[in-house]
C-alpha positions, 0 to 999 in steps of 0.5 A: 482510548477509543468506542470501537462501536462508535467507529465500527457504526461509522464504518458500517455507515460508510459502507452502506453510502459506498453501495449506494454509490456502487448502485450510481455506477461509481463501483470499481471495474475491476479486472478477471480474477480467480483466488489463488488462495485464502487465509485469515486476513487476506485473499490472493488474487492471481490474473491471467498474462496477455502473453501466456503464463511465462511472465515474471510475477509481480505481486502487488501490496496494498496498504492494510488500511483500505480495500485493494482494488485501489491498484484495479478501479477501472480500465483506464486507471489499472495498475493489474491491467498495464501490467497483464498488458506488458506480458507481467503476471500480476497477483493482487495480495487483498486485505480483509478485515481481522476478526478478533482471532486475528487481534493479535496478528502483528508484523510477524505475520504482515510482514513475514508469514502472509506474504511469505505465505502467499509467495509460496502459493505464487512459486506453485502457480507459476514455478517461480521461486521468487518474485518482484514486489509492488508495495504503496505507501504502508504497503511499501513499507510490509514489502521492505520488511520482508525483503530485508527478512527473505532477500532470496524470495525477492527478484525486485522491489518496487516502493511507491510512496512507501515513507520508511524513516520517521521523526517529528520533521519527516511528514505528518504522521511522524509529527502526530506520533512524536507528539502523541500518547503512547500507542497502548494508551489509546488501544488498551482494552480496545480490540481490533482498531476501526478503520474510521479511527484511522480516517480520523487519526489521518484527517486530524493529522492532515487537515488539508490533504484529507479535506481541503485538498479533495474539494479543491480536485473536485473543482479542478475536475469539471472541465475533465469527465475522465478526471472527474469519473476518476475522482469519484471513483477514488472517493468511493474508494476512501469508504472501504477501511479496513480494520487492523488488528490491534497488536499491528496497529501497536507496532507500525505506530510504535516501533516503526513510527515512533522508534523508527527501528526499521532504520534504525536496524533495531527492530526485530520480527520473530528471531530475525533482525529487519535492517535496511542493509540486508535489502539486496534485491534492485530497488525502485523507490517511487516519490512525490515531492509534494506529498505529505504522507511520504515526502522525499524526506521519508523515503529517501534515507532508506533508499540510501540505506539498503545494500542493494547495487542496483538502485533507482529513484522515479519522481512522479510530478502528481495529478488532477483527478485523483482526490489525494496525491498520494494515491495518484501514482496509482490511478494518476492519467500522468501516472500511467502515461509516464509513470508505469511504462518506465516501472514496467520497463525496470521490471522487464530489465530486471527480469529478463522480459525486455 
């Protein structure tokens, strides 16, 4: 068991440091944007297309652990801007941090309700009834969830660094969990987990990818004032943790990494069964080899799993300036040399924008 006011101090501590550093101009520049909606949770962010409004939608799902602007830190680095760019219509699903109403939100509602919430509000903007889905690491994983739950909402799905298969030889997390008490132990009594408790669990288990690793980015940038803006700008970024709401917490750790169900084809969200092979949209699954969070060994299998005819993997050889590999694919200069133009040509492809 944890003291939520310990971490919600730390957290509130890191994020004063964060508004100082925004202060020295380290904030994000983030793209024009309008709120196409709001609920307990999270806020859709919807932008403008370069080329009119008949651009497929793409909706873009961050991981819940920490502020969506990761996919919109600056001109240069953003995943909205190349999309906006090549005639896509990128909407942005912003996590915001659960109150103690939302304690009980779990993968029912991340998984399920939100996104198929904020989809709805995508097909009455733009006469869509489905759309691609771009989800990174755990947010790959909610994207996965509910295109095995609604395949018919979803025109493609786009993984990157998403880790989807989990026991003591598949990335750390899956070691740290085997290995630990149950997840009700540490939470019962708690509330909402704070995001300083997931620094903390992340930092334990990764030591070097969450210490070590950003130093040694840091001394590789010097030479690189755009590799090195972007680094701070990353680091700025690890300061916005979001809370989770406990009953979330509970079940990624515990039916997903612990049990691995998704896999599995055991887990079960409301009266559905999430299984790999009920994944019929085109799947790009995007990998880093180096990567601890999600290695090849993670993502792989349920690649291999889903029923979807129309597979391909994209293997991202990492970057300098990024502080954490894991987040490169996104804000990476290789990633967006190299790495976007062939997702975005997928997109188009599988569309019908090419």
């Amino acid at each position: 068991m944890f003291s939520n006011n310990l971490y919600e101090q730390i957290d509130q501590f890191r994020r004063q440091v964060g508004g100082g550093l925004d202060a020295a101009g380290l904030g994000p520049l983030a793209t024009p944007s309008r709120t196409l909606m709001a609920e307990p949770c999270f806020t859709l962010k919807a932008y403008p297309s370069a080329h009119g409004n008949a651009g497929p939608a793409v909706l873009l799902i961050p991981a819940p652990i920490k502020r969506a602007y990761i996919w919109d830190l600056a001109p240069g680095v953003s995943v909205v801007r190349r999309l906006i760019d090549a005639g896509l219509r990128p909407y942005l699903l912003q996590w915001e941090p659960p109150g103690e109403a939302e304690r009980g939100f779990g993968l029912i509602d991340y998984g399920d309700r939100l996104i198929r919430d904020a989809l709805d509000a995508i097909a009455a903007d733009t006469g869509q009834p489905s759309a691609v889905l771009a989800g990174h690491s755990l947010g790959g994983v909610l994207a996965a969830l509910f295109a095995a739950l609604y395949p018919e909402r979803v025109r493609g799905l786009i993984l990157l660094g998403a880790p989807l298969h989990f026991d003591r030889h598949t990335g750390i997390f899956g070691a740290l969990v085997a290995s630990a008490p149950l997840v009700q132990q540490l939470t019962k009594g708690s509330g909402n987990v704070p995001g300083s408790v997931l620094n903390a669990i992340a930092g334990l288990a990764a030591p070097i990818t969450f210490g070590w690793a950003r130093w040694l980015d840091a001394l590789a940038s010097l030479a690189d004032p755009q590799g090195l803006r972007t680094h701070l700008l990353v680091e700025r970024w690890t300061l916005d943790e979001l809370a989770l709401p406990q009953r979330l917490f509970e079940e990624v750790v515990g039916r997903l990494y612990r049990e691995d169900r998704f896999l599995r084809g055991t887990l079960r969200i409301g009266d559905k069964c999430a299984r790999p092979d009920r994944v019929t949209a085109p799947l790009l699954s995007v990998v880093d080899r180096r990567c601890v969070i999600a290695p090849p060994a993670a993502v792989i299998p349920f690649h291999q799993a889903v029923r979807s005819t129309d597979k391909r993997l994209l293997w991202y050889d990492g970057d300098t300036g990024v502080a954490f590999q894991h987040v490169g694919m996104l804000v990476g200069r290789n990633a967006h040399q190299r790495l976007w133009p062939a997702i975005i040509r997928w997109v188009q492809a599988h569309t019908g924008r090419a």
